[in-house]
C-alpha positions as CSV (number, residue, x, y, z in Angstrom):
1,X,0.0,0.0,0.0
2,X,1.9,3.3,-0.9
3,X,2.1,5.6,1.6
4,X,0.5,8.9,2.2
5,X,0.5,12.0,4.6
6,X,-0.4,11.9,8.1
7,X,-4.0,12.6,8.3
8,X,-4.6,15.7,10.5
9,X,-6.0,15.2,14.0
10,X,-9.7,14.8,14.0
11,X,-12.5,17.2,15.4
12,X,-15.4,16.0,16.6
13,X,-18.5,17.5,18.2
14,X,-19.2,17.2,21.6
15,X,-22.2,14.7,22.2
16,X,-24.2,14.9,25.2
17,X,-23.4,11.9,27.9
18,X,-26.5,11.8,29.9
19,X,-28.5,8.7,29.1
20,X,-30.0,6.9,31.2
21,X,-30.4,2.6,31.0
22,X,-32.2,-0.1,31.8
23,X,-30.3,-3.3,32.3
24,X,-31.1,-6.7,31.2
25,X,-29.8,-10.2,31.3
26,X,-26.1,-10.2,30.1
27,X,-26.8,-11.9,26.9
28,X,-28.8,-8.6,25.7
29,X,-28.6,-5.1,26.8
30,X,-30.4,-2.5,25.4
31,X,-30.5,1.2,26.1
32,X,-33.0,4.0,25.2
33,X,-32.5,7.7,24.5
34,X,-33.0,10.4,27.0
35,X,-35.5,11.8,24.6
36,X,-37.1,8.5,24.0
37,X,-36.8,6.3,27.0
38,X,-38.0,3.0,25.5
39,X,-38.2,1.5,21.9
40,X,-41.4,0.5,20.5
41,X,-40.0,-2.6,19.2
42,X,-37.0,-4.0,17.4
43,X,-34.5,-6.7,17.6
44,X,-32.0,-7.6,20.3
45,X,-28.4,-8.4,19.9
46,X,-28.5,-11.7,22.0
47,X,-26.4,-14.3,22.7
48,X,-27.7,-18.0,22.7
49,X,-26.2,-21.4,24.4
50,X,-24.0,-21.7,21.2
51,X,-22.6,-18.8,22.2
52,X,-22.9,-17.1,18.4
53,X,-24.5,-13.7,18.1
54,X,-28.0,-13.4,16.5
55,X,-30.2,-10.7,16.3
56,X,-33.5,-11.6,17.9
57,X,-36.6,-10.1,18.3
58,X,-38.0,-8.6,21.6
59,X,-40.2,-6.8,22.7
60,X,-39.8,-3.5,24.8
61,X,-42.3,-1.7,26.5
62,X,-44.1,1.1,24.4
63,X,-43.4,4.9,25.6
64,X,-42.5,7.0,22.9
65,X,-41.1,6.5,19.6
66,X,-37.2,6.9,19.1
67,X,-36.1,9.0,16.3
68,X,-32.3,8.4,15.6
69,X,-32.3,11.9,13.6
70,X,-32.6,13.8,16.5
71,X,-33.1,12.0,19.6
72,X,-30.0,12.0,22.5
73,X,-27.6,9.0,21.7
74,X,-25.9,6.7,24.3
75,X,-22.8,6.7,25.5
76,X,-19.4,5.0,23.4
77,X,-19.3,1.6,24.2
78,X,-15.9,0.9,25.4
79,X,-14.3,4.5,24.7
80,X,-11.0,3.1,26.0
81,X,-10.7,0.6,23.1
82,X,-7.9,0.7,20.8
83,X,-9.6,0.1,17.5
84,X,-13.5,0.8,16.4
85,X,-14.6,-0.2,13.1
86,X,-18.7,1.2,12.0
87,X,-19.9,-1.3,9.6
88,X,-23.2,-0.2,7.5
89,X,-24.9,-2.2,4.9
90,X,-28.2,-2.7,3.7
91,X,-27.6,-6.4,2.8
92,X,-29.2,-7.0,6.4
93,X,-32.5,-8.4,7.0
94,X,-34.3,-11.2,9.1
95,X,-34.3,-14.2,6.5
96,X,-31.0,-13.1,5.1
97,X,-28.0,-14.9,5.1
98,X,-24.2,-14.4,4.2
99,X,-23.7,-10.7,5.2
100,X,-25.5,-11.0,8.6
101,X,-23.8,-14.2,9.3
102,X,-20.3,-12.3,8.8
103,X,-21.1,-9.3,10.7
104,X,-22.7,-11.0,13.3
105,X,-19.4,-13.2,13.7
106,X,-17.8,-9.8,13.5
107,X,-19.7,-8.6,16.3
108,X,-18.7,-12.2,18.6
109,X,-15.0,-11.6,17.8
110,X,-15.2,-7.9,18.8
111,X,-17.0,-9.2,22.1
112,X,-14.1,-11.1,23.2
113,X,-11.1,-8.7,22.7
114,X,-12.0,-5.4,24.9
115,X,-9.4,-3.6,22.7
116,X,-11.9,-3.8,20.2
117,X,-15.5,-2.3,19.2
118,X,-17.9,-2.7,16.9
119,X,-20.6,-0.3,15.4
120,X,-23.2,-1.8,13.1
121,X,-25.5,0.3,10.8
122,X,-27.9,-1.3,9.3
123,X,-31.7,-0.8,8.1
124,X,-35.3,-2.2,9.9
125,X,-38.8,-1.4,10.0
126,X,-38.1,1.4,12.5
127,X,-35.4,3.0,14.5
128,X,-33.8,1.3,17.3
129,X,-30.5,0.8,19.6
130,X,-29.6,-1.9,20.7
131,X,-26.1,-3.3,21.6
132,X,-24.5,-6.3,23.7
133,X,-21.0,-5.7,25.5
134,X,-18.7,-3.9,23.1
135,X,-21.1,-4.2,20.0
136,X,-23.6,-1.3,19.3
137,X,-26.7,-1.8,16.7
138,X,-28.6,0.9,15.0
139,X,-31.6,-0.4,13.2
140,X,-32.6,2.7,10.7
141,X,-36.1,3.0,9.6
142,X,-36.3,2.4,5.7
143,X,-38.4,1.1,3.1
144,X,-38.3,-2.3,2.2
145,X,-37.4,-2.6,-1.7
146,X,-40.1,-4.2,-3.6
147,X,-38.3,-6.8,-5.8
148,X,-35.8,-7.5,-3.4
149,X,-37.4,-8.0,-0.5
150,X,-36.3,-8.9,2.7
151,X,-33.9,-5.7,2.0
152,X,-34.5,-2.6,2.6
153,X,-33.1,1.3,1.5
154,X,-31.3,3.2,4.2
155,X,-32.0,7.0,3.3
156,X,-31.3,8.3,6.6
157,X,-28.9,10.6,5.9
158,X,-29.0,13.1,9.0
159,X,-29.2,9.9,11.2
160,X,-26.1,8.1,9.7
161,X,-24.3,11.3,10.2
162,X,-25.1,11.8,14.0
163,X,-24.0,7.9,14.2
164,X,-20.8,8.5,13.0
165,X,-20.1,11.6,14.4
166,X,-21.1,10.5,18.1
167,X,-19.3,7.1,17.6
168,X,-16.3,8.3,16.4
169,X,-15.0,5.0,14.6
170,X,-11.3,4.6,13.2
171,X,-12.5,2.7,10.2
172,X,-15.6,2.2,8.5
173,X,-16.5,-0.6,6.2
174,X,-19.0,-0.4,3.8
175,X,-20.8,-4.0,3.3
176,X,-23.7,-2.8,0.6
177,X,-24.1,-0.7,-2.9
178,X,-27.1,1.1,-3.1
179,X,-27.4,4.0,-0.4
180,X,-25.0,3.1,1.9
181,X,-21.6,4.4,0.2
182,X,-23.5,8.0,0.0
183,X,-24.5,7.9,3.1
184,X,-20.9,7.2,4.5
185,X,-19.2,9.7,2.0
186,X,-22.3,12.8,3.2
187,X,-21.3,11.7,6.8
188,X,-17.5,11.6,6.8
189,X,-17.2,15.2,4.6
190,X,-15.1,17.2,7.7
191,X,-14.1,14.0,9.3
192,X,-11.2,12.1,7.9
193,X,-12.5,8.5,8.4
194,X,-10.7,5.9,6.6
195,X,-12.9,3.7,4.9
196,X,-12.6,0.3,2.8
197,X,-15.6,-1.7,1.0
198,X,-16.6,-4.9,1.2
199,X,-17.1,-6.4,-2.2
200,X,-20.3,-9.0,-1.0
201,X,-22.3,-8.6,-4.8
202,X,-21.3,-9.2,-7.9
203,X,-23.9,-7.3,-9.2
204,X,-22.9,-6.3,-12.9
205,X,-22.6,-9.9,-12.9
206,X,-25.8,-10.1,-12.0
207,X,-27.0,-8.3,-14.6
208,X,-25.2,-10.3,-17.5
209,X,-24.1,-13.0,-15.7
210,X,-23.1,-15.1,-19.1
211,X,-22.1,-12.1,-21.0
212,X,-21.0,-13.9,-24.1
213,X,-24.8,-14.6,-24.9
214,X,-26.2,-11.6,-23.4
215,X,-28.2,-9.0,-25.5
216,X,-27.1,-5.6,-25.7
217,X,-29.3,-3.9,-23.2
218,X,-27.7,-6.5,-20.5
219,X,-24.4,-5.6,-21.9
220,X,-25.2,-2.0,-21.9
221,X,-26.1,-1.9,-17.6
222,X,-23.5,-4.4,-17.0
223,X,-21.3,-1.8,-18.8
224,X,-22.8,1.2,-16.4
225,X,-22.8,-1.1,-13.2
226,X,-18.9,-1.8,-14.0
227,X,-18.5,2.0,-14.2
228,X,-20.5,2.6,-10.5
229,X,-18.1,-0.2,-9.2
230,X,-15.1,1.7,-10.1
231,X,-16.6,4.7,-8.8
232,X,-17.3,3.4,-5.5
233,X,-13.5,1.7,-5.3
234,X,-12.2,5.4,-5.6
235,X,-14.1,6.5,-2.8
236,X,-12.4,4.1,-0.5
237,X,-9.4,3.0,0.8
238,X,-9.0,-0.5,-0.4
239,X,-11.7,-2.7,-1.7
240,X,-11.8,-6.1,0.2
241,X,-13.1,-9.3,-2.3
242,X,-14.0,-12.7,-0.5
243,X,-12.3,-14.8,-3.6
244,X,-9.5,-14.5,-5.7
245,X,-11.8,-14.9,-8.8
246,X,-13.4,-11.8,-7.8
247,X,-10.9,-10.0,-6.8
248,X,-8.6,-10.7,-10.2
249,X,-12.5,-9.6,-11.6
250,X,-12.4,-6.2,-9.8
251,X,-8.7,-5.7,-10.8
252,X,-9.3,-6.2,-14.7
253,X,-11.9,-3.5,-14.1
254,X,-9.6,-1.1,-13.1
255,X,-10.7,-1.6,-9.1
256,X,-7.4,-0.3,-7.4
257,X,-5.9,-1.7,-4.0
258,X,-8.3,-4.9,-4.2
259,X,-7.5,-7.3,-1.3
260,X,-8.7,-10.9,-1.7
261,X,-10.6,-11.6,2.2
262,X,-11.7,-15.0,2.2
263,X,-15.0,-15.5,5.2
264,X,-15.2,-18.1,8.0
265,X,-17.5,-20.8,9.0
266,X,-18.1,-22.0,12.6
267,X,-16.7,-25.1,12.9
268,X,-18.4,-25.9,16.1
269,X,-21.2,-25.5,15.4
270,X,-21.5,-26.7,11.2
271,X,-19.6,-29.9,12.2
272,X,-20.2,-33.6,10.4
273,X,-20.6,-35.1,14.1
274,X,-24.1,-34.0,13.8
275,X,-24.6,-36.9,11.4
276,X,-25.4,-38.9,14.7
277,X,-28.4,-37.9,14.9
278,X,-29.3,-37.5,11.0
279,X,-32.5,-39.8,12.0
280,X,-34.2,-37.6,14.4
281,X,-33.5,-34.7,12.4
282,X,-35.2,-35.7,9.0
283,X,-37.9,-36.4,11.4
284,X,-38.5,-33.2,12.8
285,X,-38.3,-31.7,9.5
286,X,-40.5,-34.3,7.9
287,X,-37.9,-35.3,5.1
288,X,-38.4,-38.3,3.2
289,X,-35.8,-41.6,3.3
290,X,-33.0,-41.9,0.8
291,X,-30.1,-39.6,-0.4
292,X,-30.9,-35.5,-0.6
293,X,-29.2,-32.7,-2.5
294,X,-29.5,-29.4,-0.8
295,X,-29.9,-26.2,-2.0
296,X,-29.4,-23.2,1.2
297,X,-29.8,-19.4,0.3
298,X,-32.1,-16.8,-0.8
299,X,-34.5,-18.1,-3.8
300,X,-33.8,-15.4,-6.3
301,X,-33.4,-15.0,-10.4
302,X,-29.7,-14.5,-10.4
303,X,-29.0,-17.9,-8.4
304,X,-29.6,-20.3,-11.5
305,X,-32.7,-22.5,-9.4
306,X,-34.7,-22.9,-12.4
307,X,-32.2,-24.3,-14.4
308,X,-31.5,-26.7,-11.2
309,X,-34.7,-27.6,-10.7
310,X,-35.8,-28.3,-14.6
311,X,-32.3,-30.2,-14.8
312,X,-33.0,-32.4,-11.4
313,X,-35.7,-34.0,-12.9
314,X,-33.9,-36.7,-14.8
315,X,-31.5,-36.8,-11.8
316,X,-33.8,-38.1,-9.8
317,X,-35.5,-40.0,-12.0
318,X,-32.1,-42.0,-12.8
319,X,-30.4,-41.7,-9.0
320,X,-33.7,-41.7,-6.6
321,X,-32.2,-38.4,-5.2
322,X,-34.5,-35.7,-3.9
323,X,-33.7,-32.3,-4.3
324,X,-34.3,-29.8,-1.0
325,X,-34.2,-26.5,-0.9
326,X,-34.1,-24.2,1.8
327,X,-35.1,-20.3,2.2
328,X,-36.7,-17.9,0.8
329,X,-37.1,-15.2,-1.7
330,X,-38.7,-13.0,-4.7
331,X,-38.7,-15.9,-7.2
332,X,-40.1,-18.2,-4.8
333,X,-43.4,-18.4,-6.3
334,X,-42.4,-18.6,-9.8
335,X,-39.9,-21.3,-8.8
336,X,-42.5,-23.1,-7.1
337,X,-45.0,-22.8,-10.7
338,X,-41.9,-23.9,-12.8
339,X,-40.8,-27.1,-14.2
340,X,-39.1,-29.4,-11.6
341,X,-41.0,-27.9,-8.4
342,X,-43.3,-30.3,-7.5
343,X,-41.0,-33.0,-7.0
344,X,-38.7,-30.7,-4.6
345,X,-38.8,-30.3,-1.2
346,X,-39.5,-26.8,-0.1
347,X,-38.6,-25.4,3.4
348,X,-38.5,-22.0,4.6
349,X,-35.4,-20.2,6.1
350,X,-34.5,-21.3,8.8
351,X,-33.6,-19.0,11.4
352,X,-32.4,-21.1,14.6
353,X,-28.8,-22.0,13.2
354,X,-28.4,-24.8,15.3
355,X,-31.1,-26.4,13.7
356,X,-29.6,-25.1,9.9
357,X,-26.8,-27.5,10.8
358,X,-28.3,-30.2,12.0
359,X,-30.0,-30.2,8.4
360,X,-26.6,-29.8,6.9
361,X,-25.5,-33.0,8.2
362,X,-28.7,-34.9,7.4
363,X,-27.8,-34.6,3.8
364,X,-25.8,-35.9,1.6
365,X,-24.7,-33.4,-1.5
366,X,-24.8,-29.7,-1.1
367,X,-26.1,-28.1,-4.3
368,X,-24.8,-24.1,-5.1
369,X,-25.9,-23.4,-8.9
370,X,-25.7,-19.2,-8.2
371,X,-23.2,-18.0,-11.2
372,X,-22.7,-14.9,-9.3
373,X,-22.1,-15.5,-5.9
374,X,-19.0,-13.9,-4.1
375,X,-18.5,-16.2,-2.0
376,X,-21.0,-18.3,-0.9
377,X,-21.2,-18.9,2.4
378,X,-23.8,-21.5,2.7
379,X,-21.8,-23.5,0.5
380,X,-19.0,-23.4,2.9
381,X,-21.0,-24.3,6.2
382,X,-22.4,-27.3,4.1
383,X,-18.7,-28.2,3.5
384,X,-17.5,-28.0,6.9
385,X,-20.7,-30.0,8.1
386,X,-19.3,-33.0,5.9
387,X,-21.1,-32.6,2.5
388,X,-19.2,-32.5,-1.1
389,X,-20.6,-29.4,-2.9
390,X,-22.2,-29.6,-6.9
391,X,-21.3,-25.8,-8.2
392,X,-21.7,-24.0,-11.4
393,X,-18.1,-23.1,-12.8
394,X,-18.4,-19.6,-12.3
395,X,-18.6,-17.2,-8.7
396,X,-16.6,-17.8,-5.4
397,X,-18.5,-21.4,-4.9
398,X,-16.5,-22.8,-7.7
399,X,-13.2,-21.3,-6.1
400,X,-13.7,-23.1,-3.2
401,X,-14.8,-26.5,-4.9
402,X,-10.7,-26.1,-6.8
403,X,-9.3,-25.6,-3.6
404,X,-10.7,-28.0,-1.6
405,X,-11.1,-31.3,-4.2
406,X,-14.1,-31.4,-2.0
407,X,-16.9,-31.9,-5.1
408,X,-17.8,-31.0,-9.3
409,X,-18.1,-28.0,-11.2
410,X,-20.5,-28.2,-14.5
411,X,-21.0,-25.5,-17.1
412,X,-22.9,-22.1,-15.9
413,X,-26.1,-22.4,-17.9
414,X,-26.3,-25.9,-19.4
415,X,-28.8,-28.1,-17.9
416,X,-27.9,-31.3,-19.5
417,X,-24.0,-30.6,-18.2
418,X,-25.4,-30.0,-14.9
419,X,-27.3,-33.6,-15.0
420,X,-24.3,-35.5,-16.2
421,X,-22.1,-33.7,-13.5
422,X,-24.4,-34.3,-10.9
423,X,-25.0,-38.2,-11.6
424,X,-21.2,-38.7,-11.9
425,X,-20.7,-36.9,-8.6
426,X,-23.5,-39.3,-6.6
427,X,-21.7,-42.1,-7.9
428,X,-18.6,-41.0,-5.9
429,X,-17.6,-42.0,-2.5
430,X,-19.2,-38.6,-0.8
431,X,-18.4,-39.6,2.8
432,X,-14.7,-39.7,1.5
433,X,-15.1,-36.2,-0.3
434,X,-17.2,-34.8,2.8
435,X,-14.0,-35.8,4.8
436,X,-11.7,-34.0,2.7
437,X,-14.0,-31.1,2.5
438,X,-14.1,-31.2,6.4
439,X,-10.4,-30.5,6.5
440,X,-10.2,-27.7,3.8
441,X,-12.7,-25.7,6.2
442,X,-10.7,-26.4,9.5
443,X,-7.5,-25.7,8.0
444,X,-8.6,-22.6,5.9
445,X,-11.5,-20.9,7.2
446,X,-12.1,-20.7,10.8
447,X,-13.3,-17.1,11.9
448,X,-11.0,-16.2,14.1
449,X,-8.0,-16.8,11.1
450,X,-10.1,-15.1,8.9
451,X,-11.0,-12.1,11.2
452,X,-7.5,-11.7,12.7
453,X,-6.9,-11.6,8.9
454,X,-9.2,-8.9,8.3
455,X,-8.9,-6.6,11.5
456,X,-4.8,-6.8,10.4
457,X,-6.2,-5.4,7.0
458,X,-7.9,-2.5,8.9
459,X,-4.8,-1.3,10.7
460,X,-2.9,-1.7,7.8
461,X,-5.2,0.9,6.5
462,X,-4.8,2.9,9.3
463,X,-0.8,3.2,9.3
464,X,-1.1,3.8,5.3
């Protein structure tokens, strides 16, 4: 990273202290504004026997309304702490999955270290504060977006200033690409904040995501998405991708200072022991006998799950597999009117995560046909719980099907190659591959590597 000046020292305005709190269990603590002593509702940052952080609903009593644009804010949570990083990102709602996984594993490994603390900004159906020790939550009141619903906008620009002004972060990462990035750049205007982004969708892949048969109006937006991406890497510090594939993607686009910042996966918790009780817990989720392929993640356009379900047809017809898929999503109910849908098995997200991997490793393939994912964290928990992984050849899923020897990849877009692939990869030994799976995860992708990783990348920023 080339070095620059010495930012000058930073001015903040004074913030009020008084605020007064009520106190709750340890796992959840919650404080209201002077001028709006309790929240009307919202959701909790608890802790449950796992010892993972979720966000939870509860319910507080109902005095007055708190208004985030104006009302009194609470105290900095552990002002003494050496390093504070405000993440904000709209890729944050109740049935999604990835990014709140990651920043609520953030929010556990800032819990543990009191040199650290944690801001998170992220949208809800109204405002609210609520922390847990060392970790702060703002939900901001937006509106949800109508095709992409759970998500919602965050257009509270005086309230995101206020935040960041009170909170006084060293670093801020940006985790989203509609409103947040304004909102950051409006906010940190006479403050020199250093801030990176968090590369988490590929959206001009989205739009085009096999651009060599694309029309031209995909091509054009794809074209102006690329040109917002490079825009957004100039307004930050360093632009962190979650695979190389990506990254080397970002690069060619003429993304500078692209860092590749692979995510984590419990390894507690998604862990093939759980196979023990694989009985019980087809049970309680009323699953059928015999060998399942399962798809885990939000049931949208972009992630391919008509061609998988059209194409599974014939799989199962010639293997006796069932095909499972879990979540929900916008293209749920044309999914569930296409071709292939009424021999899957459809469940809802599941929000209890213990449960999530208990059905991880009561399976026997994982299944991740999204062409565009980053990442794919889903992917990864199905690995570590023991599963072999049948990927399109394209996004972050693939990457980590190379790297680990741990499954098959078959051509983005062909639903005959995906068929073949499939029926070649059930008649493999998948405990064997599940094994060596297992191992890739534990010796590549715990959290705390991966966040030491990434909180090293922060004061790397810092010192630049």
């Amino acid at each position: 990273m080339s070095p620059q000046p010495s930012p000058s020292p930073r001015r903040w305005p004074a913030t009020a202290a008084a605020f007064p709190y009520h106190l709750t269990p340890p796992a959840a603590r919650i404080r209201a504004a002077t001028a709006a002593r309790c929240i009307r509702s919202g959701i909790a940052l608890t802790e449950g026997g796992s010892g993972i952080l979720d966000l939870r609903p509860a319910a507080l009593p109902a005095l007055a309304a708190l208004d985030l644009s104006h009302s009194e804010l609470p105290p900095r949570l552990r002002p003494a702490a050496g390093l504070g990083v405000l993440d904000i990102s709209e890729f944050f709602g109740e049935t999604t999955g990835g990014v709140r996984t990651y920043l609520l594993e953030k929010a556990r490994y800032v819990q543990r270290r009191p040199a650290l603390r944690q801001v998170l900004v992220v949208p809800g159906a109204e405002d609210a504060i609520l922390e847990a020790s060392g970790v702060r939550c703002y939900r901001l009141q937006g509106p949800p977006i109508p095709t992409q619903k759970p998500y919602r906008l965050m257009l509270a620009t005086r309230s995101t200033s206020r935040i960041v002004a009170h909170e006084r972060p060293d670093v801020i990462e940006v985790g989203s690409v509609w409103c947040a990035p304004w909102l950051v750049r409006l906010a940190t205007r006479l403050r020199d904040v250093p801030a990176v982004w968090f590369y988490h969708s590929d959206f001009p892949r989205i739009i085009a995501p096999r651009p060599r048969t694309a029309g031209w109006l995909r091509l054009g937006a794809s074209a102006l998405a690329w040109r917002y991406v490079r825009r957004l890497g100039r307004l930050v510090r360093a632009t962190l991708a979650p695979c190389e594939a990506v990254a080397r993607e970002l690069r060619d686009a003429g993304v500078e200072n692209v860092l590749r910042i692979p995510l984590g996966v419990d390894l507690a918790r998604f862990n093939p022991l759980r196979r023990a009780n694989a009985a019980a817990t087809r049970h309680s989720f009323g699953l059928p006998a015999g060998r399942i392929a399962m798809y885990v993640g939000r049931l949208a356009g972009e992630k391919d799950l008509d061609l998988l379900l059209a194409a599974w047809r014939g799989v199962e017809r010639r293997t006796g597999v069932r095909l499972l898929l879990v979540g929900d999503g916008p293209a749920r109910r044309a999914l569930q009117a296409g071709p292939g849908a009424d021999r899957a098995i459809w469940l809802p997200f599941e929000r209890d995560r213990d449960r999530l991997a208990d059905l991880y490793a009561a399976v026997d393939l994982a299944v991740a046909p999204g062409p565009a994912e980053t990442f794919g964290l889903a992917a990864l928990e199905s690995l570590a719980s023991g599963n072999p992984i049948l990927s399109v050849d394209q996004g972050g899923v693939a990457e980590t099907v190379v790297r680990s020897g741990a499954g098959l990849l078959y051509a983005a877009g062909d639903g005959a190659h995906l068929a073949q692939v499939a029926e070649h990869l059930l008649g493999q030994d998948l405990e064997a591959l599940g094994a060596r799976g297992r191992r890739y995860a534990e010796e590549n992708h715990g959290w705390e590597t991966v966040l030491d990783r990434l909180f090293s990348v922060y004061r790397d920023v810092l010192a630049a």
